[in-house]
mmCIF file of the N, C-alpha and C atoms, coordinates in Angstrom:
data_MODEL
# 
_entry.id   MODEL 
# 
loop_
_atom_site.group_PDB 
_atom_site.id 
_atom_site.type_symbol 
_atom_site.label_atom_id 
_atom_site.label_alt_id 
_atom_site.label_comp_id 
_atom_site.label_asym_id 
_atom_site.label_entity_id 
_atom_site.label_seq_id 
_atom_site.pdbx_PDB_ins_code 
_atom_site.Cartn_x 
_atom_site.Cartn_y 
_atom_site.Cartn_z 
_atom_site.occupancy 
_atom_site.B_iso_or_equiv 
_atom_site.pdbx_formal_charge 
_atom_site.auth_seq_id 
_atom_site.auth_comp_id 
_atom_site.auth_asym_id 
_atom_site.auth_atom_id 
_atom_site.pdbx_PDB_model_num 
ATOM 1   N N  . UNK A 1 1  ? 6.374   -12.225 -26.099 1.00 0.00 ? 1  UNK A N  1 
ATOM 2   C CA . UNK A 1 1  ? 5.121   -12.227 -25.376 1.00 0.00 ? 1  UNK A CA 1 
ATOM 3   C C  . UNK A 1 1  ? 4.921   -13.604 -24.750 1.00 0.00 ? 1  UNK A C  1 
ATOM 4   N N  . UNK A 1 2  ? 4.612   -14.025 -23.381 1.00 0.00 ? 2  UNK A N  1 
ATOM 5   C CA . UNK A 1 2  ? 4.068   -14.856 -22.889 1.00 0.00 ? 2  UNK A CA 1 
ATOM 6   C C  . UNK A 1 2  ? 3.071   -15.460 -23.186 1.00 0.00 ? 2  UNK A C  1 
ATOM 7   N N  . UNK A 1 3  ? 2.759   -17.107 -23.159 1.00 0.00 ? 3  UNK A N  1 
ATOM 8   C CA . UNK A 1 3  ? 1.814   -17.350 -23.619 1.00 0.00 ? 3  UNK A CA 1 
ATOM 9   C C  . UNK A 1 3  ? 0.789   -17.454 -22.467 1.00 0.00 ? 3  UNK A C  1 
ATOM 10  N N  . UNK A 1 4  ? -0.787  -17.547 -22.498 1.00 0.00 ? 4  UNK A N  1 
ATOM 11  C CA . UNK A 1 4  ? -1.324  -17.279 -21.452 1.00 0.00 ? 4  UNK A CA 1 
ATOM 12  C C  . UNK A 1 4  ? -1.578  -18.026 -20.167 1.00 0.00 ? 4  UNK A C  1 
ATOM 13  N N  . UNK A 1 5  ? -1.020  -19.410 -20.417 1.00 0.00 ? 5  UNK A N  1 
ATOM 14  C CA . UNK A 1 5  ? -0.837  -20.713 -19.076 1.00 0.00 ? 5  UNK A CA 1 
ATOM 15  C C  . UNK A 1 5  ? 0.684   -20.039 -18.445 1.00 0.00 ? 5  UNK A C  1 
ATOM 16  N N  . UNK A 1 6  ? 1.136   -19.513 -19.312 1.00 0.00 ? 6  UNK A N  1 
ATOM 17  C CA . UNK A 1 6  ? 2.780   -19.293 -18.263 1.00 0.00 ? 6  UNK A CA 1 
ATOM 18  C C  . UNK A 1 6  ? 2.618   -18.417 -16.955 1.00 0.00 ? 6  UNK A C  1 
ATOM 19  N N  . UNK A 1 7  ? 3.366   -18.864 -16.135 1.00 0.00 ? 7  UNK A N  1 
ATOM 20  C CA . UNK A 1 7  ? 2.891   -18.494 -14.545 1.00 0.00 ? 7  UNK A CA 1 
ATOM 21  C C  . UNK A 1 7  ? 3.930   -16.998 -14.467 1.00 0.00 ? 7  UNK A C  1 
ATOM 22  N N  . UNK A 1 8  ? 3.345   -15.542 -13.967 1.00 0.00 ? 8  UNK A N  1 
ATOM 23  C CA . UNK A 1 8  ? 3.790   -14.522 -14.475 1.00 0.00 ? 8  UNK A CA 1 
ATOM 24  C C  . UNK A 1 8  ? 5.185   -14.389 -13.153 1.00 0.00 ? 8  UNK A C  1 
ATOM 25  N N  . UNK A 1 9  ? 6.555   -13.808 -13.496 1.00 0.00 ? 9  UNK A N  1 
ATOM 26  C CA . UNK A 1 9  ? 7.539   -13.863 -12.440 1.00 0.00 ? 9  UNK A CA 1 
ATOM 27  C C  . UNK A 1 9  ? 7.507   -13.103 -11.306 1.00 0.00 ? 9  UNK A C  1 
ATOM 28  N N  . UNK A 1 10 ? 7.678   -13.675 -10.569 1.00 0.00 ? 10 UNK A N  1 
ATOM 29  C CA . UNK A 1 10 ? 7.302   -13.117 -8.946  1.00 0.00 ? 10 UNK A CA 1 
ATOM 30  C C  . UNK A 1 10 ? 8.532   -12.786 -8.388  1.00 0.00 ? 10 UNK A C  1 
ATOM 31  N N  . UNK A 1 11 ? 8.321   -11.107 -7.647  1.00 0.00 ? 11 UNK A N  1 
ATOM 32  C CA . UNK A 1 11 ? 8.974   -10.458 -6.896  1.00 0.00 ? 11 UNK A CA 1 
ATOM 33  C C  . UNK A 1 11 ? 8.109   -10.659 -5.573  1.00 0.00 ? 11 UNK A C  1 
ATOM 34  N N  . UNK A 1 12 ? 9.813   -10.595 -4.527  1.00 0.00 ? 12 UNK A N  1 
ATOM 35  C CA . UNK A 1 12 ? 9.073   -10.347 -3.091  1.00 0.00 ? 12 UNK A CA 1 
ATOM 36  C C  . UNK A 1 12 ? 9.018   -8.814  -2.912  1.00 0.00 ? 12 UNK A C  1 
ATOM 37  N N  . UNK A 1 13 ? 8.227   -8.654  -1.706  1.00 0.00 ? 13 UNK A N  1 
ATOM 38  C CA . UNK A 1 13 ? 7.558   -7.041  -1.438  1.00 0.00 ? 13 UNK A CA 1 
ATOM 39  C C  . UNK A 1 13 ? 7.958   -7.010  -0.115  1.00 0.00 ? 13 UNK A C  1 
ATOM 40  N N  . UNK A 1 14 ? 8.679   -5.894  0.250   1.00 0.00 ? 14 UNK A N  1 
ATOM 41  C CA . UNK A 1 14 ? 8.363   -5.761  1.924   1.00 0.00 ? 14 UNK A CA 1 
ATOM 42  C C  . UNK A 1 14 ? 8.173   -4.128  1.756   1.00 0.00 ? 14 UNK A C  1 
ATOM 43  N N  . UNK A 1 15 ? 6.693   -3.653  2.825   1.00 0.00 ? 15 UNK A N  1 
ATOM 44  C CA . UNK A 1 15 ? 6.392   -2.769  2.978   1.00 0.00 ? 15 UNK A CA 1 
ATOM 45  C C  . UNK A 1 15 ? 6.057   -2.577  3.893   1.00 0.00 ? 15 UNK A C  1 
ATOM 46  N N  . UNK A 1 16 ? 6.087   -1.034  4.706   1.00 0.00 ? 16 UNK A N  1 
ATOM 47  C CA . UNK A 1 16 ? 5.679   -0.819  5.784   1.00 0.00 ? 16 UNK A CA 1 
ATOM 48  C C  . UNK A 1 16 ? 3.995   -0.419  6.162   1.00 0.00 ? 16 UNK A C  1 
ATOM 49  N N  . UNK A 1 17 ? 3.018   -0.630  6.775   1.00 0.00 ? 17 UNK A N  1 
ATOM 50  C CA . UNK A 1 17 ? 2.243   -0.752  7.066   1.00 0.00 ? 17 UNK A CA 1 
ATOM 51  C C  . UNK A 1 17 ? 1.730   -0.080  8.095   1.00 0.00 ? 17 UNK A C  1 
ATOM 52  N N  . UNK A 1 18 ? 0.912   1.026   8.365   1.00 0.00 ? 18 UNK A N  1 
ATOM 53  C CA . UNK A 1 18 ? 0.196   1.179   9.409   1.00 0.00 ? 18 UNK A CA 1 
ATOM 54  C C  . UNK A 1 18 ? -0.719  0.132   10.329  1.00 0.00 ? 18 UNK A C  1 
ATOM 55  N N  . UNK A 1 19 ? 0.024   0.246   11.942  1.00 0.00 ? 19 UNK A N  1 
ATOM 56  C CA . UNK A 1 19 ? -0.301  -1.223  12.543  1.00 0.00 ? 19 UNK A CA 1 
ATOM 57  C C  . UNK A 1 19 ? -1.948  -1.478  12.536  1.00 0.00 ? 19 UNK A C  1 
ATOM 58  N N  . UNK A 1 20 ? -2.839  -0.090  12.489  1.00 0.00 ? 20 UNK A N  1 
ATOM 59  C CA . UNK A 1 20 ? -4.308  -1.142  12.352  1.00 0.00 ? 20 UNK A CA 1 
ATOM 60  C C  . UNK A 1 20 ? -4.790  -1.473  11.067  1.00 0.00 ? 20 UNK A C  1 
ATOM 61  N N  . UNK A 1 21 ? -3.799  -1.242  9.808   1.00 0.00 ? 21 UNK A N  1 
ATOM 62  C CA . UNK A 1 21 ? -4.224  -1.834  8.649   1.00 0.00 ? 21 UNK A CA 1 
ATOM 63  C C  . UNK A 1 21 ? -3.735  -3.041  8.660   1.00 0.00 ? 21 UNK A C  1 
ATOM 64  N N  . UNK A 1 22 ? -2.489  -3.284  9.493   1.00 0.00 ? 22 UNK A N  1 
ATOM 65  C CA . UNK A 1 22 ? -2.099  -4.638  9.354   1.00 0.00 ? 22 UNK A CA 1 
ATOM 66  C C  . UNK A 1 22 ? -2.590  -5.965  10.281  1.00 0.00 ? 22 UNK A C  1 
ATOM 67  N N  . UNK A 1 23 ? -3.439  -4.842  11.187  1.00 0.00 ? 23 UNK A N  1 
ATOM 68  C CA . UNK A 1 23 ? -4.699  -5.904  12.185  1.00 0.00 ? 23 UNK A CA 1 
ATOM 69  C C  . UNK A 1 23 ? -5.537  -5.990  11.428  1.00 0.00 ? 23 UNK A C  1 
ATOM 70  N N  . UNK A 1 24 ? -6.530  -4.646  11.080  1.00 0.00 ? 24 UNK A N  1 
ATOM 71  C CA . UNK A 1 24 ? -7.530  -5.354  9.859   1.00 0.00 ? 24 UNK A CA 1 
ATOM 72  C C  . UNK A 1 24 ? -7.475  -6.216  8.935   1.00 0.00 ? 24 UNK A C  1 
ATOM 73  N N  . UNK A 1 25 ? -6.261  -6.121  8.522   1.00 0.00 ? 25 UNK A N  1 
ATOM 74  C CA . UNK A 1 25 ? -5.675  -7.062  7.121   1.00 0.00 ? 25 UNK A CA 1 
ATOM 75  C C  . UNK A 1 25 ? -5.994  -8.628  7.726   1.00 0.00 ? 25 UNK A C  1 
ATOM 76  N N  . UNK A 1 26 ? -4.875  -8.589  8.821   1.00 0.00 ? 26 UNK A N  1 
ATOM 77  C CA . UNK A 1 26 ? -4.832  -9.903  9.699   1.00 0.00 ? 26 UNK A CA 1 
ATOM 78  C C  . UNK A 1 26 ? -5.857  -10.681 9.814   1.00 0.00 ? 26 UNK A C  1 
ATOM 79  N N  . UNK A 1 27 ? -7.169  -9.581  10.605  1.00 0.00 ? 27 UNK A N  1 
ATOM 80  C CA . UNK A 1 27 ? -8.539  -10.516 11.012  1.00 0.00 ? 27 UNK A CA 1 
ATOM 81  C C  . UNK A 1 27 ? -9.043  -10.678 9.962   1.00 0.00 ? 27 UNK A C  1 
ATOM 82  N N  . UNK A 1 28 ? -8.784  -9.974  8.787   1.00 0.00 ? 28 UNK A N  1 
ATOM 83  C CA . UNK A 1 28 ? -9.878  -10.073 7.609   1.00 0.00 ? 28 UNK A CA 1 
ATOM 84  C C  . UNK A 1 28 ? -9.379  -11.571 7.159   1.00 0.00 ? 28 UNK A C  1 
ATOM 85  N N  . UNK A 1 29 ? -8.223  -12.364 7.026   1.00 0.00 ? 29 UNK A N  1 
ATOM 86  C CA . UNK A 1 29 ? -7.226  -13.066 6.493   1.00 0.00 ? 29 UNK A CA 1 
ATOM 87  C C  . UNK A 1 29 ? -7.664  -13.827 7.235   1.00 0.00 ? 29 UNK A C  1 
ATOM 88  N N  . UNK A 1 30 ? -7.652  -14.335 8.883   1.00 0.00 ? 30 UNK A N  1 
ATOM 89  C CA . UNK A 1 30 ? -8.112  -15.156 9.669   1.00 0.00 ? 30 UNK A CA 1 
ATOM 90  C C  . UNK A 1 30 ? -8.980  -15.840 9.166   1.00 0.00 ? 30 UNK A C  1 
ATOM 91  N N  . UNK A 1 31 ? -10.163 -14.711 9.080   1.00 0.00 ? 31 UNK A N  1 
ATOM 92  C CA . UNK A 1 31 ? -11.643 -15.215 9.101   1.00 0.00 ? 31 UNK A CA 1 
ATOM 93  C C  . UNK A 1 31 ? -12.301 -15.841 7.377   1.00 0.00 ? 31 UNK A C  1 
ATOM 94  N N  . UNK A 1 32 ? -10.987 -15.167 6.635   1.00 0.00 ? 32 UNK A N  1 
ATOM 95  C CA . UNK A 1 32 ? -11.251 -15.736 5.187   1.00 0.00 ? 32 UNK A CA 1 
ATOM 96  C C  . UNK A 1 32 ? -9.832  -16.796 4.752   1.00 0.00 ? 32 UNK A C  1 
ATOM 97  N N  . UNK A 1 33 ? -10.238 -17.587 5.038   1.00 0.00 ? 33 UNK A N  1 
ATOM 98  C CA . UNK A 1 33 ? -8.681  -18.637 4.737   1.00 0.00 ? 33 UNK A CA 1 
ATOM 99  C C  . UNK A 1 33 ? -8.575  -18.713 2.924   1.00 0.00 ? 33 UNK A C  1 
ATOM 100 N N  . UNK A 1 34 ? -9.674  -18.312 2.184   1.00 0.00 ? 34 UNK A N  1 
ATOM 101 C CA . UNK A 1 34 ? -8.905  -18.627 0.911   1.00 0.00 ? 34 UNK A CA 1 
ATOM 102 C C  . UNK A 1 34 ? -8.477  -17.513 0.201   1.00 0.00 ? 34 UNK A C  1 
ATOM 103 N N  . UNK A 1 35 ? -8.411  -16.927 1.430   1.00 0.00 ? 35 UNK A N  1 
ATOM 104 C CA . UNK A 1 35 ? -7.456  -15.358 0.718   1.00 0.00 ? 35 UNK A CA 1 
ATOM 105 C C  . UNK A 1 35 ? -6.342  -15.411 1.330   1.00 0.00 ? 35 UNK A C  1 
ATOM 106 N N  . UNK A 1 36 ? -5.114  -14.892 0.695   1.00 0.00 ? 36 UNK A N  1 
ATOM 107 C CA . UNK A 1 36 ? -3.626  -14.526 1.422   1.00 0.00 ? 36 UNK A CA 1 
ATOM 108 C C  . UNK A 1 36 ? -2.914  -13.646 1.583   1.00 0.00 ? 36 UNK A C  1 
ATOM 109 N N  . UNK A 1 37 ? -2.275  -12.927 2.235   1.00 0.00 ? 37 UNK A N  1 
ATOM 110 C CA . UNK A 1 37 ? -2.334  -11.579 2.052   1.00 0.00 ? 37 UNK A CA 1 
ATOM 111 C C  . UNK A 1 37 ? -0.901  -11.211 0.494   1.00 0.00 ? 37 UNK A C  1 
ATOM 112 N N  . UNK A 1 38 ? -0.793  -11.961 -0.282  1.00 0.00 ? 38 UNK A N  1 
ATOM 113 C CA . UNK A 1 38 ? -0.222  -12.251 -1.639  1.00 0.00 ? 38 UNK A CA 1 
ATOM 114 C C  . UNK A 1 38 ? -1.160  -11.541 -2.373  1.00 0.00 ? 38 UNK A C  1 
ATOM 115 N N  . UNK A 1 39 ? -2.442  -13.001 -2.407  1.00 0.00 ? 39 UNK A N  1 
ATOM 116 C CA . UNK A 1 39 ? -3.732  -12.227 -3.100  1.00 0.00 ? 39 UNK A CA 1 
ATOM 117 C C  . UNK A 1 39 ? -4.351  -10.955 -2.738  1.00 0.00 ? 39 UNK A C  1 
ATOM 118 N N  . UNK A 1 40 ? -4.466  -10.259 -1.502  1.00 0.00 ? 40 UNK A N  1 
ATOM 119 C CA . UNK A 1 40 ? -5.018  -8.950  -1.325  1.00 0.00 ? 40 UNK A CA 1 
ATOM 120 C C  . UNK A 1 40 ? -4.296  -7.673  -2.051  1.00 0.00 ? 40 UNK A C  1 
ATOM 121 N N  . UNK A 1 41 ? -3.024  -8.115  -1.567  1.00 0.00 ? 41 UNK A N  1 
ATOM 122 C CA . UNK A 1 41 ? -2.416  -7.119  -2.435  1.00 0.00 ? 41 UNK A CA 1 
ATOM 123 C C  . UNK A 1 41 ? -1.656  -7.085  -3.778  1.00 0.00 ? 41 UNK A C  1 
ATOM 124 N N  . UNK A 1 42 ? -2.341  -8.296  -4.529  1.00 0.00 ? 42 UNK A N  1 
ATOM 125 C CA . UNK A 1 42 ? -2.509  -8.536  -5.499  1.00 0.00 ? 42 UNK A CA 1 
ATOM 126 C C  . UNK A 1 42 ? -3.272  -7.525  -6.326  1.00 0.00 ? 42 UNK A C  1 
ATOM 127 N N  . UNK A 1 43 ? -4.776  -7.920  -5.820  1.00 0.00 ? 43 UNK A N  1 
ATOM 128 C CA . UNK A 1 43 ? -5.688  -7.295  -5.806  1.00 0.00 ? 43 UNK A CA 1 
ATOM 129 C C  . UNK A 1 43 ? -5.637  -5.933  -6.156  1.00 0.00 ? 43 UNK A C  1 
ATOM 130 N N  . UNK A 1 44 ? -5.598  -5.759  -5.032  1.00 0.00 ? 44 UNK A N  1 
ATOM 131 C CA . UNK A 1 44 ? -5.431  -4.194  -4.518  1.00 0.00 ? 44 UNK A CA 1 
ATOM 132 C C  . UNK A 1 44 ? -4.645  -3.454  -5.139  1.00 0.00 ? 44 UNK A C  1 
ATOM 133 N N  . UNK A 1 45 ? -3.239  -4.265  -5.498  1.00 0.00 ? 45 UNK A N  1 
ATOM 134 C CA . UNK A 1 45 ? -2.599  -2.585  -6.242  1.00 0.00 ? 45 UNK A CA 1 
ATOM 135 C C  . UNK A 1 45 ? -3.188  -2.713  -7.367  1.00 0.00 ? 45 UNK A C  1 
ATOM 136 N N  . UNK A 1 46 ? -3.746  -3.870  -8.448  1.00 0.00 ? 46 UNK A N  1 
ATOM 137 C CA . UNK A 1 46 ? -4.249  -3.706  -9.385  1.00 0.00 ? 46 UNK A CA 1 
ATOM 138 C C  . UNK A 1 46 ? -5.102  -2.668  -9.889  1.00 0.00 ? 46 UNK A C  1 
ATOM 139 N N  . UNK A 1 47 ? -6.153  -3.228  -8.845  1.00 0.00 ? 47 UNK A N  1 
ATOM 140 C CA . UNK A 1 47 ? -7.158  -1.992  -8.510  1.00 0.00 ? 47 UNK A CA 1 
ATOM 141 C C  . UNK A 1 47 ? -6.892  -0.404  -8.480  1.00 0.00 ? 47 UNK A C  1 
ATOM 142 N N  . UNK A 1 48 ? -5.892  -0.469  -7.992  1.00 0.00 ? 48 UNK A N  1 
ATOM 143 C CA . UNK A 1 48 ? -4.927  1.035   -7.770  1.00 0.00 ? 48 UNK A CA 1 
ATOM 144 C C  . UNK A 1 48 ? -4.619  1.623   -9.219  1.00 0.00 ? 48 UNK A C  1 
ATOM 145 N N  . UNK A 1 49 ? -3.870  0.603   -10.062 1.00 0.00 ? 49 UNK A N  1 
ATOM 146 C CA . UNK A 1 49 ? -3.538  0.750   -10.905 1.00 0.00 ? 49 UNK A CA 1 
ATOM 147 C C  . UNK A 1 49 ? -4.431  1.220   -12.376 1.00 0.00 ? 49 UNK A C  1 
ATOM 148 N N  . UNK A 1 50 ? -5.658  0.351   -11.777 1.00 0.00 ? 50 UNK A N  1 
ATOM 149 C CA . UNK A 1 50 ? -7.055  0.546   -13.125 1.00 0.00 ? 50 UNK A CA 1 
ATOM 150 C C  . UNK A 1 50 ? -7.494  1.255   -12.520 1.00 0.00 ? 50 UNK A C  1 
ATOM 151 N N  . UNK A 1 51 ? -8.118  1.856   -11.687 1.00 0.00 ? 51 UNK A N  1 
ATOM 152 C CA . UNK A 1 51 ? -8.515  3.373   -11.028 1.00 0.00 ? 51 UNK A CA 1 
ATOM 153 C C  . UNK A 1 51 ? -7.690  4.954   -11.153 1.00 0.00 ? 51 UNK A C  1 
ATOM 154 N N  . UNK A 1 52 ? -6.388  4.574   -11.710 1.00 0.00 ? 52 UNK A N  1 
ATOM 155 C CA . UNK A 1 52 ? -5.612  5.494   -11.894 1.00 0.00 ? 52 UNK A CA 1 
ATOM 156 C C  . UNK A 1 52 ? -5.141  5.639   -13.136 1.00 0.00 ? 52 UNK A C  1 
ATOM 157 N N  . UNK A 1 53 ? -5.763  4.922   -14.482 1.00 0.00 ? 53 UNK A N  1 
ATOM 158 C CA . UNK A 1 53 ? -5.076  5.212   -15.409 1.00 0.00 ? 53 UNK A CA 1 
ATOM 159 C C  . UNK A 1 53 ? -4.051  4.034   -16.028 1.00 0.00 ? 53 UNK A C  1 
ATOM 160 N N  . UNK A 1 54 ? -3.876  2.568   -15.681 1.00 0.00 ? 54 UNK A N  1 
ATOM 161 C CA . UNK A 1 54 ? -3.459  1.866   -16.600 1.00 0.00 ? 54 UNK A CA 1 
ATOM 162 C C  . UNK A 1 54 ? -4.515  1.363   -17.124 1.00 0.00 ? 54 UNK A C  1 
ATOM 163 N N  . UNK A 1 55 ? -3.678  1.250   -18.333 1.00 0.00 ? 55 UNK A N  1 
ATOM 164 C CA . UNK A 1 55 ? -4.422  0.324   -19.635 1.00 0.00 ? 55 UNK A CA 1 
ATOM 165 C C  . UNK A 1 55 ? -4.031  -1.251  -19.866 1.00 0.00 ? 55 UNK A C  1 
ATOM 166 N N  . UNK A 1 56 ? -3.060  -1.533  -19.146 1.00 0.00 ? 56 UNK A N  1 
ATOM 167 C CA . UNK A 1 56 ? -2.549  -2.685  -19.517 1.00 0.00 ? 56 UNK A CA 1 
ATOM 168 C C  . UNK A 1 56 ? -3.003  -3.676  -18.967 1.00 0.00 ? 56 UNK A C  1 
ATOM 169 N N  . UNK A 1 57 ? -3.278  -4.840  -20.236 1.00 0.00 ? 57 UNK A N  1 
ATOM 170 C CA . UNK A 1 57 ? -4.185  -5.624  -19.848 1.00 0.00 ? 57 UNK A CA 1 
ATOM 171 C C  . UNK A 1 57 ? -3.970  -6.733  -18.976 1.00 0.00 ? 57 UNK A C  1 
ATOM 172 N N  . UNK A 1 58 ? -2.280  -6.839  -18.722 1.00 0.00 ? 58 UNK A N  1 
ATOM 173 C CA . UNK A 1 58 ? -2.182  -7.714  -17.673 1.00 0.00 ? 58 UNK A CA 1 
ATOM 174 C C  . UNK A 1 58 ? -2.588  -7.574  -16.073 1.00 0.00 ? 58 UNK A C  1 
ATOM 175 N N  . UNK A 1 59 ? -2.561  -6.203  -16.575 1.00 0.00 ? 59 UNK A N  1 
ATOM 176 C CA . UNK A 1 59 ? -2.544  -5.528  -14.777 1.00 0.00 ? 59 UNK A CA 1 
ATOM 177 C C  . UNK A 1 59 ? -4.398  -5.961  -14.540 1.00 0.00 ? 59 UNK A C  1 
ATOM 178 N N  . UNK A 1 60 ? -4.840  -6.029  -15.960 1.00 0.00 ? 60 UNK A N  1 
ATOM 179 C CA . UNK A 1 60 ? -6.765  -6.165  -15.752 1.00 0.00 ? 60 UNK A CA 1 
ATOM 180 C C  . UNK A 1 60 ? -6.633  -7.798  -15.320 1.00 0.00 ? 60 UNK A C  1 
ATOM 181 N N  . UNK A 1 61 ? -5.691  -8.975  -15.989 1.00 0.00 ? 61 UNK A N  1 
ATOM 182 C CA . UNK A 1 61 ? -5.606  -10.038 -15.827 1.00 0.00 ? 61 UNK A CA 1 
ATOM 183 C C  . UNK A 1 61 ? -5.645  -10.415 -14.650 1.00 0.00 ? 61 UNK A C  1 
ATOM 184 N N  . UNK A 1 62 ? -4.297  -9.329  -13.920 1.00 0.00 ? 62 UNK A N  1 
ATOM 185 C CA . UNK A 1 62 ? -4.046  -9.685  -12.324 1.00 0.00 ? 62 UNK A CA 1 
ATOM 186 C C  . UNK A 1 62 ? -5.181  -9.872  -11.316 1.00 0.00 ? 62 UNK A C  1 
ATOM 187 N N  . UNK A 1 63 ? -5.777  -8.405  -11.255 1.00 0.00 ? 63 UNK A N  1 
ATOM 188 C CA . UNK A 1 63 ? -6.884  -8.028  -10.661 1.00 0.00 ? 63 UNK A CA 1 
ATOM 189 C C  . UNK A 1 63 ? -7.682  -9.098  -10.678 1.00 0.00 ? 63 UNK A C  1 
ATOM 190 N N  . UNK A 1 64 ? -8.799  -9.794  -11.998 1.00 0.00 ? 64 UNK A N  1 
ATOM 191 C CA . UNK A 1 64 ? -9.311  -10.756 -12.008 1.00 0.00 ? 64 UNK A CA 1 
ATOM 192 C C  . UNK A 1 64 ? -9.410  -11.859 -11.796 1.00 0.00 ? 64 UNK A C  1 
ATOM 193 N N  . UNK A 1 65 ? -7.760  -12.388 -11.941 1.00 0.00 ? 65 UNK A N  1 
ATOM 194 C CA . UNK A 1 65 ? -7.269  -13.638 -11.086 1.00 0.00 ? 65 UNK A CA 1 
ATOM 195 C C  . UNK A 1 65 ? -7.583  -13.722 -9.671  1.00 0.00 ? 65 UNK A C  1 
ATOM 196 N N  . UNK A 1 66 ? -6.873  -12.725 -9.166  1.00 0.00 ? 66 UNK A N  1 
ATOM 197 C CA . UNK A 1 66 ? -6.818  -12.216 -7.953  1.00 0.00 ? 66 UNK A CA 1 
ATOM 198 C C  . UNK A 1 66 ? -8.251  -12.548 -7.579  1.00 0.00 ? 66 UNK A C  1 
ATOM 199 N N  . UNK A 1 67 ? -9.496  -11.461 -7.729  1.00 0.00 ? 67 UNK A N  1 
ATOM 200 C CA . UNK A 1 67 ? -10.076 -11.428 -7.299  1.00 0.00 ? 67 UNK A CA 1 
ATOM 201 C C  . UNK A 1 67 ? -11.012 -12.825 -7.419  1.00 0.00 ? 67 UNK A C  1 
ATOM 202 N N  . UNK A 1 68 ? -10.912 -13.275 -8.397  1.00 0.00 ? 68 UNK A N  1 
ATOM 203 C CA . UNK A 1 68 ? -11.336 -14.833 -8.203  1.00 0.00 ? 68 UNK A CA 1 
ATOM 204 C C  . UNK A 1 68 ? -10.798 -16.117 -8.331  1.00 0.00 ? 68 UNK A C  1 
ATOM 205 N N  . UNK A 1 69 ? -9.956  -15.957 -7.522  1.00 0.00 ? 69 UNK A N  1 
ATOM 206 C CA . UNK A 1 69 ? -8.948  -17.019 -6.659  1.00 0.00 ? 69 UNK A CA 1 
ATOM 207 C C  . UNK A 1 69 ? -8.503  -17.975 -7.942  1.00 0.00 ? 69 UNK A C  1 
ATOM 208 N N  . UNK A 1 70 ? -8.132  -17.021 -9.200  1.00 0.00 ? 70 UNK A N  1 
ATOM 209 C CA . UNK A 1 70 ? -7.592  -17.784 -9.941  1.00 0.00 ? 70 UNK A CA 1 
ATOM 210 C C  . UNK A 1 70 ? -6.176  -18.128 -9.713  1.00 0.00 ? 70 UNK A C  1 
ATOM 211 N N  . UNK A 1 71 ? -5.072  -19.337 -10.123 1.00 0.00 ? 71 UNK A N  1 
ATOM 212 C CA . UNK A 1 71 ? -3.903  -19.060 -9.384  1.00 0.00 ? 71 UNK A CA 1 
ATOM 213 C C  . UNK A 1 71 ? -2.877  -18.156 -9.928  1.00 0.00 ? 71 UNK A C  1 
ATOM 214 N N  . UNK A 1 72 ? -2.892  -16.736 -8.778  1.00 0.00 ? 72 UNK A N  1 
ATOM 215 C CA . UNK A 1 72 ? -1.979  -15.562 -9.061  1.00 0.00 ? 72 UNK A CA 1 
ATOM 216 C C  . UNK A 1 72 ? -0.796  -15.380 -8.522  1.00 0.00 ? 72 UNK A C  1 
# 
């Protein structure tokens, strides 16, 4: 088990995108500089993930980091 300062291992993502989610994404990102689109979809699948049935508490960790610009 990890202890809880250890920084969790990072995979890259490439996904395809519908082009006006990836304009919305864009302007939303513009206009908010201390978000990245790392952290959104950070976020977001978390969210996905606790809306659908995980229990695991890292995935609750993520989300919360995430959502308050803890470093994720």
């Amino acid at each position: 088990m990890s202890s809880p300062t250890a920084q969790p291992t990072r995979i890259d993502l490439q996904v395809e995108i519908p082009e006006d989610l990836h304009n919305a994404l864009q302007a939303y990102l513009d206009s908010n500089p201390s978000w990245s689109q790392a952290r959104v979809f950070s976020a977001a699948t978390a969210l996905f993930l606790m809306q659908n049935g995980a229990s695991d508490r890292s995935i609750n960790r993520t989300y919360l980091d995430a959502l308050f610009d803890h470093q994720v």
